[in-house]
TIDOSE-905509 format. One record per residue: residue in three letters; x, z, y of N, C-alpha, C, O in turn. Coordinates in steps of 0.1 Angstrom, whole numbers, padded with zeros to 4 digits. Layout:
<ala <X Z Y> <X Z Y> <X Z Y> <X Z Y>>;
...
***
This chain:
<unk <-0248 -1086 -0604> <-0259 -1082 -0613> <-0272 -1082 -0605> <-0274 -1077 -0594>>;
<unk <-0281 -1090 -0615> <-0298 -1091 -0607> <-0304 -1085 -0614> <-0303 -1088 -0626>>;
<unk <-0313 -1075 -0612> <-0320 -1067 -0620> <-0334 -1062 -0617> <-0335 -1055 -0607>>;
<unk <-0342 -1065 -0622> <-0362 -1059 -0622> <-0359 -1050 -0630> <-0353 -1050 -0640>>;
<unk <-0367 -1041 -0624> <-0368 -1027 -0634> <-0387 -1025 -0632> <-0394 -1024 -0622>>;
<unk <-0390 -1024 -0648> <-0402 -1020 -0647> <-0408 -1010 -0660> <-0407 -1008 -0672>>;
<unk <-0415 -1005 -0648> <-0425 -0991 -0660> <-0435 -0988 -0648> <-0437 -0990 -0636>>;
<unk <-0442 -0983 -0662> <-0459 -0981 -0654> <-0451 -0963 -0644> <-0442 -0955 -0642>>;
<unk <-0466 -0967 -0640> <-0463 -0949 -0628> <-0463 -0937 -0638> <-0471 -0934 -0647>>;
<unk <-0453 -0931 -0634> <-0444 -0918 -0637> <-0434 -0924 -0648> <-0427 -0915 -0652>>;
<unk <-0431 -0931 -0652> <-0422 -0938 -0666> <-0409 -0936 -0661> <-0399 -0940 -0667>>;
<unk <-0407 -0929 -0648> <-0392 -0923 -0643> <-0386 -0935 -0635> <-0375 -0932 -0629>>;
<unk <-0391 -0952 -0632> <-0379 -0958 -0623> <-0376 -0955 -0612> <-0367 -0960 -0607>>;
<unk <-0382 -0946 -0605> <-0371 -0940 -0591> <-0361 -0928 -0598> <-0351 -0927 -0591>>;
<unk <-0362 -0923 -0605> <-0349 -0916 -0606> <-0339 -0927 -0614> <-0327 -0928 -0612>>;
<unk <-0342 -0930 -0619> <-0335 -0945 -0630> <-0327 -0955 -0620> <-0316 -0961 -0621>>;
<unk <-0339 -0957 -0606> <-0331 -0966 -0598> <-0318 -0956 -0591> <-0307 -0960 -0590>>;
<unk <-0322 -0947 -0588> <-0309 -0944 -0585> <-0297 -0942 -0589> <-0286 -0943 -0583>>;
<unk <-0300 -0936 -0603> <-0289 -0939 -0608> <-0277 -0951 -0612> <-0265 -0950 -0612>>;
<unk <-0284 -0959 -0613> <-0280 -0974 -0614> <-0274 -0978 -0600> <-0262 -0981 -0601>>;
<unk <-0280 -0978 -0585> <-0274 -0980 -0578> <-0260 -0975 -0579> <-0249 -0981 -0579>>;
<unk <-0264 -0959 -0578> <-0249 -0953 -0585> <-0239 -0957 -0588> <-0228 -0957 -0583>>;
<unk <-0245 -0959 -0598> <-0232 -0967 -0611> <-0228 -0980 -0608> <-0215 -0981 -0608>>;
<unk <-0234 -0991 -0605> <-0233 -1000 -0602> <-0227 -1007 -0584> <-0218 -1014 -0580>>;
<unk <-0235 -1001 -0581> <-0236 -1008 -0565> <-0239 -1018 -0560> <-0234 -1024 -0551>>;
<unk <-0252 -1020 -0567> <-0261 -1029 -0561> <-0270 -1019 -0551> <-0271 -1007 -0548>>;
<unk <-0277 -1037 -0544> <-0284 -1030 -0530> <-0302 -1030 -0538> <-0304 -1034 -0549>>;
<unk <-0311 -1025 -0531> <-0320 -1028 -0535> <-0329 -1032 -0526> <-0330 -1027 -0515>>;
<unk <-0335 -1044 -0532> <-0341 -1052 -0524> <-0358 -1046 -0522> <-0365 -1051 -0531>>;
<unk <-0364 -1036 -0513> <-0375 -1028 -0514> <-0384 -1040 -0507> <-0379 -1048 -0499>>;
<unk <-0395 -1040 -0509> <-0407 -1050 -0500> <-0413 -1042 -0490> <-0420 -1045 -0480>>;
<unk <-0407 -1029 -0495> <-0418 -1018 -0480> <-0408 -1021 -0469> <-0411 -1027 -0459>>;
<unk <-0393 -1017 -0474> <-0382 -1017 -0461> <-0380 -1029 -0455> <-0376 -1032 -0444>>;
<unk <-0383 -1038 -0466> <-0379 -1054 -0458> <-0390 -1052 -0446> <-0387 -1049 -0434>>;
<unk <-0403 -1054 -0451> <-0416 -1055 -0446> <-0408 -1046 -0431> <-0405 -1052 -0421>>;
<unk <-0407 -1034 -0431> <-0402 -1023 -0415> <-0395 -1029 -0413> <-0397 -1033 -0401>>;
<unk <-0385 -1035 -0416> <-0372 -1038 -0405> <-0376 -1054 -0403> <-0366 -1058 -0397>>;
<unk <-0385 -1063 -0404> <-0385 -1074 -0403> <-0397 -1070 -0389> <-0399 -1077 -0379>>;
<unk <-0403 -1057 -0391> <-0411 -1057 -0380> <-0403 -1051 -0369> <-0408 -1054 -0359>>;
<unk <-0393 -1043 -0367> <-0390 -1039 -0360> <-0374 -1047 -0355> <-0366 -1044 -0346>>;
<unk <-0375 -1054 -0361> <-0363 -1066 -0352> <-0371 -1078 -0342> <-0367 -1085 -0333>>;
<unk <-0386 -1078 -0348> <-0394 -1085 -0343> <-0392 -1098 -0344> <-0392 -1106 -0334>>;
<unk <-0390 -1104 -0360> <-0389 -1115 -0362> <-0402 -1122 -0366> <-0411 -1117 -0372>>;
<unk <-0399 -1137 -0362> <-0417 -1144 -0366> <-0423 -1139 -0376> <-0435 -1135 -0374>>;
<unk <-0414 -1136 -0393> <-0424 -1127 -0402> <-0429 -1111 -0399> <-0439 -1106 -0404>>;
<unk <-0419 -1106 -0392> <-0428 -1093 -0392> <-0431 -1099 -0375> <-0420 -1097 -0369>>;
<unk <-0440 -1103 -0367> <-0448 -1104 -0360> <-0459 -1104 -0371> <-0468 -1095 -0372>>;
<unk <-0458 -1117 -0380> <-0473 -1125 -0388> <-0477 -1109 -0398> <-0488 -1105 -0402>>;
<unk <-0460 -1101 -0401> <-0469 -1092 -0410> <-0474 -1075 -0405> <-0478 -1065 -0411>>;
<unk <-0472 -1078 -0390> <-0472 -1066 -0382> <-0490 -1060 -0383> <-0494 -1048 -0384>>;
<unk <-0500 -1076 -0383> <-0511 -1068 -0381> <-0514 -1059 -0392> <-0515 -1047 -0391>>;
<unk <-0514 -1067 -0401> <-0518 -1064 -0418> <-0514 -1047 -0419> <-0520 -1037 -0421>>;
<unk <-0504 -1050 -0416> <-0496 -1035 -0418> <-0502 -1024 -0408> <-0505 -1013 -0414>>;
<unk <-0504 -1025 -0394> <-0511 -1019 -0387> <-0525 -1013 -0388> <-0530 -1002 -0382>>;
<unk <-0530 -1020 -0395> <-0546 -1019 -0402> <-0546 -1012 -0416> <-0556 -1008 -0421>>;
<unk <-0532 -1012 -0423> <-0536 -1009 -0434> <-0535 -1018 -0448> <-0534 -1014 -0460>>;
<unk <-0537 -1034 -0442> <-0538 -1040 -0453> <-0525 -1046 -0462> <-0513 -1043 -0460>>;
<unk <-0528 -1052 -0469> <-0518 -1057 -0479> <-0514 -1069 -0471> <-0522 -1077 -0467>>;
<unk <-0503 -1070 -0467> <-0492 -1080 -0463> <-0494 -1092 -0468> <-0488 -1091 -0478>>;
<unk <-0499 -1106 -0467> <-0500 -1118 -0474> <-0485 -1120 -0481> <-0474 -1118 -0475>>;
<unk <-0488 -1126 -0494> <-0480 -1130 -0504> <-0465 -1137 -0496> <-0453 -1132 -0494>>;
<unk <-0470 -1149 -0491> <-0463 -1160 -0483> <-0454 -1153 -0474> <-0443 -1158 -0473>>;
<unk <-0457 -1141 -0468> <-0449 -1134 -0463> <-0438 -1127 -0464> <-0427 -1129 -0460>>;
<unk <-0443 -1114 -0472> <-0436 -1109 -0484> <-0424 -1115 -0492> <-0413 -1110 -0497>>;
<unk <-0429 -1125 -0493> <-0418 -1137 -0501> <-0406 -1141 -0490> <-0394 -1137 -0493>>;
<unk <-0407 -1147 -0480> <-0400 -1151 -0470> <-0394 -1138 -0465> <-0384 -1140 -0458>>;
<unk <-0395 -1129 -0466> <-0389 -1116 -0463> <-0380 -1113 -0476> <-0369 -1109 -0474>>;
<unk <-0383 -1115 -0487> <-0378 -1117 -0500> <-0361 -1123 -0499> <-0349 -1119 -0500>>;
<unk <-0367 -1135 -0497> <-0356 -1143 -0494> <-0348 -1144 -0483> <-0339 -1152 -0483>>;
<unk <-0350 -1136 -0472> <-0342 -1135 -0459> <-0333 -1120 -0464> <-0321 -1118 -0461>>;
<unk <-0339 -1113 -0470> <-0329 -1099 -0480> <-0323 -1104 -0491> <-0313 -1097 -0494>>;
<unk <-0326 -1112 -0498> <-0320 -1119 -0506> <-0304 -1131 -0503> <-0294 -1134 -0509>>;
<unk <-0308 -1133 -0492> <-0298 -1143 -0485> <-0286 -1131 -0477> <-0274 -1134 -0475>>;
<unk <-0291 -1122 -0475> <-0285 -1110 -0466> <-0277 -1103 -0475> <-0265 -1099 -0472>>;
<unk <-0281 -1101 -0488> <-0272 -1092 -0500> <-0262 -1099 -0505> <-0251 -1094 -0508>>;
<unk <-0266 -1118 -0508> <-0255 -1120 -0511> <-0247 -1124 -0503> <-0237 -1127 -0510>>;
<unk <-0245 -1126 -0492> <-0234 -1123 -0482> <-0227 -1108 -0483> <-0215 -1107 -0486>>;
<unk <-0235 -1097 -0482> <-0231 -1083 -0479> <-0226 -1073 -0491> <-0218 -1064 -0490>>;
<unk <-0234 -1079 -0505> <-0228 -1073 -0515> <-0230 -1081 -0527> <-0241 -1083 -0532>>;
<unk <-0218 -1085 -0530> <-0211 -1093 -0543> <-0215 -1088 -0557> <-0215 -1094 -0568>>;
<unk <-0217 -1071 -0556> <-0224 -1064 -0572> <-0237 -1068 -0571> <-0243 -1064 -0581>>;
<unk <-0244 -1077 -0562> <-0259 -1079 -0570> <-0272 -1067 -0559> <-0270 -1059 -0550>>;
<unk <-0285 -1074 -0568> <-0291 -1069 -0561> <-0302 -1063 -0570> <-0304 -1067 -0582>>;
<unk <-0308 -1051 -0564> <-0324 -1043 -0577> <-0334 -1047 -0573> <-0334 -1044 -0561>>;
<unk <-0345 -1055 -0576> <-0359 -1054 -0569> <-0367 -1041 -0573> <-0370 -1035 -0583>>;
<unk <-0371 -1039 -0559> <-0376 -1021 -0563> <-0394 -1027 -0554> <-0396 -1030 -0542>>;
<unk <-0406 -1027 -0564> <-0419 -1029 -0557> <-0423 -1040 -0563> <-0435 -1042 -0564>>;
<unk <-0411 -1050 -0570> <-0418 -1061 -0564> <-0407 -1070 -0580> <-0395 -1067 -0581>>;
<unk <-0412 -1078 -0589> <-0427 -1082 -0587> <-0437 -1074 -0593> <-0432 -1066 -0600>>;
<unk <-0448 -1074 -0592> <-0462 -1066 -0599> <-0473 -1070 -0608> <-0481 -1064 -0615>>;
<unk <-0469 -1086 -0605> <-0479 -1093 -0615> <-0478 -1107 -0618> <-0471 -1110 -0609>>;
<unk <-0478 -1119 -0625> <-0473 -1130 -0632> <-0467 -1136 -0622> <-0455 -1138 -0620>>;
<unk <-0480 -1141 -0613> <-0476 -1149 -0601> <-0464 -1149 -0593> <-0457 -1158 -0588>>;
<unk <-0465 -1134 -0593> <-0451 -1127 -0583> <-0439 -1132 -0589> <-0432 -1141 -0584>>;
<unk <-0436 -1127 -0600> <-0427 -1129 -0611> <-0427 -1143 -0610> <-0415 -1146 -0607>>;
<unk <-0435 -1154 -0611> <-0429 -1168 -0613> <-0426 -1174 -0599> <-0419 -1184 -0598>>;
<unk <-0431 -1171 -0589> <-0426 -1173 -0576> <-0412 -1167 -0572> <-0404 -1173 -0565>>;
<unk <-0411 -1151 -0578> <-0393 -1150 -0578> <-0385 -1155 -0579> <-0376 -1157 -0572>>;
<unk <-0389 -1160 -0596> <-0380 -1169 -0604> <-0376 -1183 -0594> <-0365 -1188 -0592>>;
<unk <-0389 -1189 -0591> <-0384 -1202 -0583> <-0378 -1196 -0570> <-0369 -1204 -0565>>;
<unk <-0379 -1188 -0563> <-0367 -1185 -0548> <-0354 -1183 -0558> <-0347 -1192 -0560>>;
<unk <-0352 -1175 -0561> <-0340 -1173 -0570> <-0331 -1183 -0574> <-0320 -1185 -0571>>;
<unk <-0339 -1188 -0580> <-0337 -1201 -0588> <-0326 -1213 -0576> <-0315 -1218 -0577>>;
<unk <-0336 -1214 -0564> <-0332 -1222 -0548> <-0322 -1216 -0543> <-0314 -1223 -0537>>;
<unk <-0318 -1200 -0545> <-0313 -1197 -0539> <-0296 -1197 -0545> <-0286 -1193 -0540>>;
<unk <-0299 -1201 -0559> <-0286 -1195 -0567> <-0285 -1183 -0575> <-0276 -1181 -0584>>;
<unk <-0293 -1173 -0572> <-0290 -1160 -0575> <-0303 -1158 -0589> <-0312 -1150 -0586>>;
<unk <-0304 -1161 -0598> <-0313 -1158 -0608> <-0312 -1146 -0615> <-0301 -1141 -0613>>;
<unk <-0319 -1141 -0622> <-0321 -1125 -0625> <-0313 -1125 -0635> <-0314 -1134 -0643>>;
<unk <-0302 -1114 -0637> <-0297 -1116 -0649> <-0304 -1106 -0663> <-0299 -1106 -0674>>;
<unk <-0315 -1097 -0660> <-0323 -1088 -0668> <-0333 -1082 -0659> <-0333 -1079 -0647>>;
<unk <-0342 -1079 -0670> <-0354 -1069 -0666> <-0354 -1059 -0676> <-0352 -1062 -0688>>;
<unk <-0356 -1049 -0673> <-0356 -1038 -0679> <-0370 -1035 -0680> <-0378 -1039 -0672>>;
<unk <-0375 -1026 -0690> <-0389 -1023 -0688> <-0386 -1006 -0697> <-0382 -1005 -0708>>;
<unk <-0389 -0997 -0689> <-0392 -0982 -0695> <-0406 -0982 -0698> <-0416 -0982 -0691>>;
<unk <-0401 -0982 -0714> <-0413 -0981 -0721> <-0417 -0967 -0725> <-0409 -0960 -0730>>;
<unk <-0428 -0965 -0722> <-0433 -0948 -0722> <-0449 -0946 -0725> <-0457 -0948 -0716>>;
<unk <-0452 -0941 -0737> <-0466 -0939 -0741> <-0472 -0932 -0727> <-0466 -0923 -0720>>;
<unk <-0485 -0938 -0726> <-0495 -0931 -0713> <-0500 -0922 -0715> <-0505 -0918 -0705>>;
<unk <-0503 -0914 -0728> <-0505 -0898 -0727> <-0494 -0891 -0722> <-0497 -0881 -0715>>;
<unk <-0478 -0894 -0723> <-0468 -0891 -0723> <-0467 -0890 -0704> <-0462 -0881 -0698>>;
<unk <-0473 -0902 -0699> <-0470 -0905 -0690> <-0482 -0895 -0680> <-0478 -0887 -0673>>;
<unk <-0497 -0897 -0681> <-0500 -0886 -0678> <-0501 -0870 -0679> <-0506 -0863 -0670>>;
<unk <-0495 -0865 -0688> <-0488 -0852 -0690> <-0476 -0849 -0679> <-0474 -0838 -0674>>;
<unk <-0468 -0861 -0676> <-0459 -0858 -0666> <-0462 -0858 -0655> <-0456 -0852 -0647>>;
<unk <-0474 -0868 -0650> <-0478 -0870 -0638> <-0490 -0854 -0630> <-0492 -0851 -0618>>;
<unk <-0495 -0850 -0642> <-0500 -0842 -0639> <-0491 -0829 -0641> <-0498 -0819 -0641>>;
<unk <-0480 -0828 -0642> <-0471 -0816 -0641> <-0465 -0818 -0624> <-0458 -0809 -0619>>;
<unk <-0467 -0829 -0616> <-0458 -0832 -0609> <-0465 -0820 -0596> <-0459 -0812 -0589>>;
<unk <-0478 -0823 -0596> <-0487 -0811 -0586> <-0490 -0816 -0579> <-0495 -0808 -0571>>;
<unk <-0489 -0829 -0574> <-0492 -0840 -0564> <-0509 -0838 -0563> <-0518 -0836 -0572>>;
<unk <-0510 -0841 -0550> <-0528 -0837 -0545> <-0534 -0852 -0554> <-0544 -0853 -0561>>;
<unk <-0528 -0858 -0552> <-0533 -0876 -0558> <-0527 -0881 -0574> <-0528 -0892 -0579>>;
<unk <-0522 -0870 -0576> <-0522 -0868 -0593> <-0529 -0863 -0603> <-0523 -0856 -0612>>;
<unk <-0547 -0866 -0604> <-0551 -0863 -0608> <-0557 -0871 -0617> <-0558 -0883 -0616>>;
<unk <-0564 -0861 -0632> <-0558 -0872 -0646> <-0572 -0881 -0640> <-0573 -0888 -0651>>;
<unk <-0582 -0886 -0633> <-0589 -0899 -0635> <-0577 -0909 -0623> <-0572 -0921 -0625>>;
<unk <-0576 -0903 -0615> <-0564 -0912 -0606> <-0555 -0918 -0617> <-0553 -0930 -0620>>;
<unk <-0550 -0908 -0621> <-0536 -0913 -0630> <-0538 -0924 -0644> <-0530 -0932 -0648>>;
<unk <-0552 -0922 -0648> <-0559 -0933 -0654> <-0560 -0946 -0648> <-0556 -0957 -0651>>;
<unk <-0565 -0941 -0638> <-0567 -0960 -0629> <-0554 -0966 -0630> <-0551 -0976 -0637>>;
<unk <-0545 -0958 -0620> <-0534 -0964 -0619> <-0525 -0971 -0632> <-0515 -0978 -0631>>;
<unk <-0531 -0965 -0644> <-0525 -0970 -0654> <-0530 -0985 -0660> <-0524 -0995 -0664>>;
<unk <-0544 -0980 -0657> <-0552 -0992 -0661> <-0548 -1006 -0652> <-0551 -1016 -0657>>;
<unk <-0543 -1006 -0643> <-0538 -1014 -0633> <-0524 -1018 -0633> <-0519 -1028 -0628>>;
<unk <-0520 -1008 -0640> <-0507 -1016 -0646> <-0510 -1027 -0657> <-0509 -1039 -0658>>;
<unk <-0513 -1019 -0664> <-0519 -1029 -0676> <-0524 -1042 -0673> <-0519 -1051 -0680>>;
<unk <-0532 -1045 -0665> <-0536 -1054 -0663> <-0528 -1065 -0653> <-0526 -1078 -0654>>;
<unk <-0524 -1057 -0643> <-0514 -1069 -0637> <-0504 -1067 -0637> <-0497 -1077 -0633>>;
<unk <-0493 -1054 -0642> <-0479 -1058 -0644> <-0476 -1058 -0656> <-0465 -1064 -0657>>;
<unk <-0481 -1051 -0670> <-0478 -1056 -0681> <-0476 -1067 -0686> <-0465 -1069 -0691>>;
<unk <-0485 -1079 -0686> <-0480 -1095 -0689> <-0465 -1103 -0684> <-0460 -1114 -0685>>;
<unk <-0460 -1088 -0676> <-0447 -1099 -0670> <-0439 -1090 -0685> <-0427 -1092 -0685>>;
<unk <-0443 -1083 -0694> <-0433 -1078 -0704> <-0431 -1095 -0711> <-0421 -1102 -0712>>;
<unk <-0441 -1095 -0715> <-0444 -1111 -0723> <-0434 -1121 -0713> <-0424 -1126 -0719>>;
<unk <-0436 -1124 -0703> <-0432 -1132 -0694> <-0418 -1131 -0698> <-0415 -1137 -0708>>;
<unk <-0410 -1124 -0692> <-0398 -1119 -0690> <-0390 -1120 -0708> <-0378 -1122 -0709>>;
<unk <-0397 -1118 -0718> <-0399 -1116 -0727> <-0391 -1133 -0732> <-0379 -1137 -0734>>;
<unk <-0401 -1139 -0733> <-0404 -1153 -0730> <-0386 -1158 -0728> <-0378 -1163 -0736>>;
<unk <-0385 -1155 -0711> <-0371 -1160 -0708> <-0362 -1156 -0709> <-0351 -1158 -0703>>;
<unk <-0364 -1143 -0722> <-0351 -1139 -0727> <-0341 -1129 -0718> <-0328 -1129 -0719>>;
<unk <-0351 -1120 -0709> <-0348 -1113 -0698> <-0346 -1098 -0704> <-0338 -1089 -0703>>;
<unk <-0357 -1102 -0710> <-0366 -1086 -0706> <-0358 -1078 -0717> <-0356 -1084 -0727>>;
<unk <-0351 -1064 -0716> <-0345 -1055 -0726> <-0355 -1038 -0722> <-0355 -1032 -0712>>;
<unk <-0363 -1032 -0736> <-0371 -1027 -0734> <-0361 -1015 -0738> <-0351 -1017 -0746>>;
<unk <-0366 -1000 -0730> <-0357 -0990 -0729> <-0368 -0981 -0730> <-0378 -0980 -0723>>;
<unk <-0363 -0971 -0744> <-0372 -0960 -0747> <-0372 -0949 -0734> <-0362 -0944 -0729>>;
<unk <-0387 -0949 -0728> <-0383 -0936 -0717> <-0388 -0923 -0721> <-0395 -0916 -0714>>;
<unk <-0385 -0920 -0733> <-0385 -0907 -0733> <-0376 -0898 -0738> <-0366 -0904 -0743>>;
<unk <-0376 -0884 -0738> <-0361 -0875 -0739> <-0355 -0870 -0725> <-0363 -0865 -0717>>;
<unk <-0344 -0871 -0723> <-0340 -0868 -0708> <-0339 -0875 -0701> <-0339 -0886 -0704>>;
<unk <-0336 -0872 -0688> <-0330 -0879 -0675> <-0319 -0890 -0683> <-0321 -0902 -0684>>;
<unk <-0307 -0881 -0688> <-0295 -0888 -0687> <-0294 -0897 -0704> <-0287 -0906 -0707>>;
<unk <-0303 -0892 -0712> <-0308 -0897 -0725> <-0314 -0914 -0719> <-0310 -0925 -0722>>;
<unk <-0322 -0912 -0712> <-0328 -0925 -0705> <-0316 -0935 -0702> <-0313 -0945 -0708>>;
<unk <-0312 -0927 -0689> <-0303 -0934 -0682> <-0288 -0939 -0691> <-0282 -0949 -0687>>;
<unk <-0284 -0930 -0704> <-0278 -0937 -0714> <-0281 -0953 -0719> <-0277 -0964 -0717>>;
<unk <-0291 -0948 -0726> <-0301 -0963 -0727> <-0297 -0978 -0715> <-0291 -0988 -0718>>;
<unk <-0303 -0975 -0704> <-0301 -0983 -0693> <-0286 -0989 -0698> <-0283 -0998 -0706>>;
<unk <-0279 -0980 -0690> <-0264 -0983 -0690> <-0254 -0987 -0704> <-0243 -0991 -0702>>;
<unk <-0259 -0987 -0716> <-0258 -0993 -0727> <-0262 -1010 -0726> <-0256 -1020 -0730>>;
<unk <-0270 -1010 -0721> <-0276 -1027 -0715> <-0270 -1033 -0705> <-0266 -1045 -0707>>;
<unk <-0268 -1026 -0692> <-0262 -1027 -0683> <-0251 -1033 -0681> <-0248 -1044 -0676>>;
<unk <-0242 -1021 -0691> <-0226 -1025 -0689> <-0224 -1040 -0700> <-0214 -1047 -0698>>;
<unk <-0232 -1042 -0710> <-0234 -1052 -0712> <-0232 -1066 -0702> <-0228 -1077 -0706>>;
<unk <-0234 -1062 -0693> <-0232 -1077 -0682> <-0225 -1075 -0672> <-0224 -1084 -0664>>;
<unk <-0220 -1064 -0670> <-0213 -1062 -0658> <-0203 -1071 -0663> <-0193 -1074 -0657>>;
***
């Protein structure tokens, strides 16, 4: 099982991914963790992505990707249930550059999920959370920025007959019902 999980910020997919790991036993393929352990084995990509990271900045694309695919190559040797992308993709480009490593590599997505959750809904929870950097113009931007670069992959995903949209509101395990209604679908 290959699976993207997407919702804007607070829409619940960290508690969602874990569940699913759970249940399933897939690995999840993170871009922050790839990114640390490629730097600290000290391989050519994390040399090229050590400064970026050092300073602060955003990791180039080209990189990221090759780290993609070196975790991608590593899961399906190490685990036969599949793999979660957790970070990544965020915006069209990402997403159609996936699809073609995937695609090279054998392992194509078998769904995207998207927790769909109204943004009043979603700022009410974010601002219940008490976080210093949860504040409602912050939690605005952040939304506004979904919107703009990861929303279009609903359409996208849409498109290739991926995407299965999951009400996120109600409970934890109300949610996570949902999911795994889809899920066990393909296992």
């Amino acid at each position: 099982m290959r699976i993207v999980l997407l919702g804007a910020p607070g829409s619940g997919k960290g508690t969602q991914t874990d569940s699913i790991i759970e249940r399933y036993g897939v690995a999840t393929v993170a871009t922050g963790d790839l990114l640390r352990a490629e730097v600290a084995a000290g391989t050519e990509l994390g040399r090229r992505a050590k400064p970026y990271m050092d300073a602060g900045d955003l990791v180039p694309f080209d990189i990221v990707l090759g780290m993609i695919e070196n975790g991608v190559r590593s899961l399906a040797k190490t685990n036969p249930k599949g793999f979660m992308m957790d970070g990544f993709p965020r915006d069209l480009a990402q997403a159609e550059a996936l699809d073609t490593l995937l695609a090279k590599l054998g392992q194509p997505l078998d769904k995207v999920l998207f927790i769909d959750v109204d943004y009043e809904e979603i700022v009410k929870r974010l601002l219940g959370r008490g976080r210093a950097d949860d504040n409602e113009d912050t939690i605005r931007n952040r939304l506004r920025v979904f919107e703009e670069k990861t929303a279009p992959l609903i359409d996208y995903y849409t498109r290739k007959a991926l995407l299965s949209k999951i009400k996120g509101t109600g409970t934890v395990d109300d949610i996570g019902a949902r999911i795994r209604a889809v899920l066990d679908g393909i296992t």
